[in-house]
C-alpha positions as CSV (number, residue, x, y, z in Angstrom):
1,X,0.0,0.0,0.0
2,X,1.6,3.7,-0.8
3,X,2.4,5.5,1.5
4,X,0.3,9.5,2.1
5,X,2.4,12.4,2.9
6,X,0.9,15.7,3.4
7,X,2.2,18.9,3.2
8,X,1.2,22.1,4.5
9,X,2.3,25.7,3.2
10,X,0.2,29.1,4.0
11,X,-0.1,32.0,1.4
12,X,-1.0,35.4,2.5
13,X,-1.3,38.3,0.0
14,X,0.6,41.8,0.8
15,X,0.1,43.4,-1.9
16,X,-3.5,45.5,-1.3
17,X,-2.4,49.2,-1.6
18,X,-5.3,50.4,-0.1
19,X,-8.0,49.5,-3.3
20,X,-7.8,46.1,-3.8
21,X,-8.6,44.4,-7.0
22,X,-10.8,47.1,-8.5
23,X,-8.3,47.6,-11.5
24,X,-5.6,45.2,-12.9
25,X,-3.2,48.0,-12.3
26,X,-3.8,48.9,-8.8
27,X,-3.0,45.8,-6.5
28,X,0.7,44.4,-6.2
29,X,1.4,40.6,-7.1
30,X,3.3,40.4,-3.6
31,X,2.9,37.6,-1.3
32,X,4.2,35.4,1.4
33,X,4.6,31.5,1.5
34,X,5.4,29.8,4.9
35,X,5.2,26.9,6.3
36,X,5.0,25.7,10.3
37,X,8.6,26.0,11.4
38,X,9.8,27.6,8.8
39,X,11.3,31.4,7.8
40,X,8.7,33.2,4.9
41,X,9.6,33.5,1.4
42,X,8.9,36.6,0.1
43,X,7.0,35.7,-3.7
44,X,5.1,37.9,-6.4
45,X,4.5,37.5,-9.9
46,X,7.5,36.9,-12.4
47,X,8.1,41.1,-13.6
48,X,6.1,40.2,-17.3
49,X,3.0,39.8,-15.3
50,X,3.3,42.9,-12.8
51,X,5.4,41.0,-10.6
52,X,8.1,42.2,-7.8
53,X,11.6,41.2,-9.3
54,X,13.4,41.5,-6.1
55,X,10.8,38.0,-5.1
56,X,10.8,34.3,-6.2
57,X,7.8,33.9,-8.4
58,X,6.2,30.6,-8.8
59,X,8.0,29.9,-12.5
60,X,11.6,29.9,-10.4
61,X,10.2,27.9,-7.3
62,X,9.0,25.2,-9.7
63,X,11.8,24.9,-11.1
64,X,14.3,25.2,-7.9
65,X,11.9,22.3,-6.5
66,X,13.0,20.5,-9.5
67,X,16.6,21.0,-9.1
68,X,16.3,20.7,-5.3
69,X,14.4,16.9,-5.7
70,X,16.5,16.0,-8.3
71,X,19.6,16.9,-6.3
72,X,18.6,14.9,-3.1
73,X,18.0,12.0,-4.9
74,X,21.0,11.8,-6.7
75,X,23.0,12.1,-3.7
76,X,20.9,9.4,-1.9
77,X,21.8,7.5,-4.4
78,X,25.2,8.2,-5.0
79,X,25.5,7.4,-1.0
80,X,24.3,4.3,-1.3
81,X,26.5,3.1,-4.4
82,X,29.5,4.1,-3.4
83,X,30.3,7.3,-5.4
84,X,31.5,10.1,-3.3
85,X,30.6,13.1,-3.9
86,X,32.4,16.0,-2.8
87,X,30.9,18.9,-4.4
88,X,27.3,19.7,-6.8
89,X,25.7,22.6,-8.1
90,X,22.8,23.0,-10.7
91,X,22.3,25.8,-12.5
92,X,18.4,24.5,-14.3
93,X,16.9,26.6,-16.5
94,X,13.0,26.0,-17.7
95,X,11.0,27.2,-20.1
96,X,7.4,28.3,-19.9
97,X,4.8,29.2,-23.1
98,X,2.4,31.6,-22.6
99,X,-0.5,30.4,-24.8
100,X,-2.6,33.3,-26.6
101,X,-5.5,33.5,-23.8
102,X,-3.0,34.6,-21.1
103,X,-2.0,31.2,-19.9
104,X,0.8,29.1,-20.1
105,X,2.8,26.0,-19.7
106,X,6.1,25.0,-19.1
107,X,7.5,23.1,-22.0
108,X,11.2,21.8,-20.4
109,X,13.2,22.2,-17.3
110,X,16.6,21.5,-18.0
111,X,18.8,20.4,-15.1
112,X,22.9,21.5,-15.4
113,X,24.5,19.7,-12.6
114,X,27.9,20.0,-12.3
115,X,29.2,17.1,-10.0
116,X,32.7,16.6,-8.5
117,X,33.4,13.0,-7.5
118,X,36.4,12.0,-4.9
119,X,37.6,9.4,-7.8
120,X,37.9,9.7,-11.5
121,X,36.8,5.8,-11.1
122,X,33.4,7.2,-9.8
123,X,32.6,9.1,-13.1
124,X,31.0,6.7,-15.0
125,X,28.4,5.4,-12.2
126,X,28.0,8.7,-11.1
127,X,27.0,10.1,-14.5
128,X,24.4,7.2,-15.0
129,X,22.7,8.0,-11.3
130,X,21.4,10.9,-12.7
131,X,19.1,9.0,-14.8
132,X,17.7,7.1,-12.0
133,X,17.4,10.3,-10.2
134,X,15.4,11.3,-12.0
135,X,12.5,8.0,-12.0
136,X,12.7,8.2,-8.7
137,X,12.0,12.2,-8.1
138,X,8.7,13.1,-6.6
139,X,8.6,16.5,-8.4
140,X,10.0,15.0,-11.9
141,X,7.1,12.5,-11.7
142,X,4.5,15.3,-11.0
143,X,4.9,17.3,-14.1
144,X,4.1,16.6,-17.6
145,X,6.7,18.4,-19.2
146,X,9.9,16.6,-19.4
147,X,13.1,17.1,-17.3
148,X,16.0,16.9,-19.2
149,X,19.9,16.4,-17.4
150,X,22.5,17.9,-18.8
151,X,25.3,16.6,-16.0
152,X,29.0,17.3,-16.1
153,X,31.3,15.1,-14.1
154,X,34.9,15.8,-12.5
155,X,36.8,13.9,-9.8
156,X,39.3,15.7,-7.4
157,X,41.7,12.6,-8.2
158,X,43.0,10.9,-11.2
């Protein structure tokens, strides 16, 4: 039987300069997530729609969660087949298409990881984990765009 996890965030909207949504142009797009526990993020619109630039808007959290999943999974499994990491970063990019009616969809997230292994022996099983990585991700397996891996491999010896 699978196993239920819930999670809980809160959203509260900031940006009411005094006349709410009586005109497009005269409420901000600002907001606050938060979770129990947990510092706030300050969010709003991405700047094409009205939105704050100096906040995350949901377009970059998507995509961080993305990056974030895939990266935590990859480790996990990097841990548990004896490749050492020493060192990642991921600089993903996706790409959203705003259809004609104001909507949109993202088309591709594309995940740059740039991984340094302990051995140069590690390379070759630590390239491949990324494709497992990404089965297992909860995020990846949510969206129906697809996530492509772009990984590039170094080892700190050999």
């Amino acid at each position: 039987m699978a196993k239920e996890h819930h999670y809980q965030t809160q959203l509260r909207w900031t940006g009411n300069r005094g006349e709410g949504t009586s005109h497009y142009r005269t409420y901000d797009r600002d907001h606050l997530l938060s979770a129990n526990g947990k510092p706030e993020i300050a969010a709003s619109s991405d700047p094409s729609f009205r939105g704050n630039p100096q906040r995350y808007n949901p377009e970059e959290l998507l995509v961080a969660s993305l990056s974030s999943c895939h990266m935590l999974w990859y480790l996990h499994l990097c841990a548990v087949n004896g490749v050492v990491v020493v060192d990642y970063s991921d600089s993903a990019e996706g790409t959203m298409l705003e259809t004609e009616d104001g909507g949109g969809y993202f088309s591709t997230v594309v995940l740059r990881p740039v991984v340094l292994v302990k051995e140069a022996g590690m390379k070759e099983k630590a390239e491949a984990l990324h494709h497992e990585a990404n089965k297992l991700c909860f995020i990846a397996n949510s969206v129906r765009f697809p996530v492509r891996h772009e990984p590039v491999i170094s080892s700190a010896i050999g």
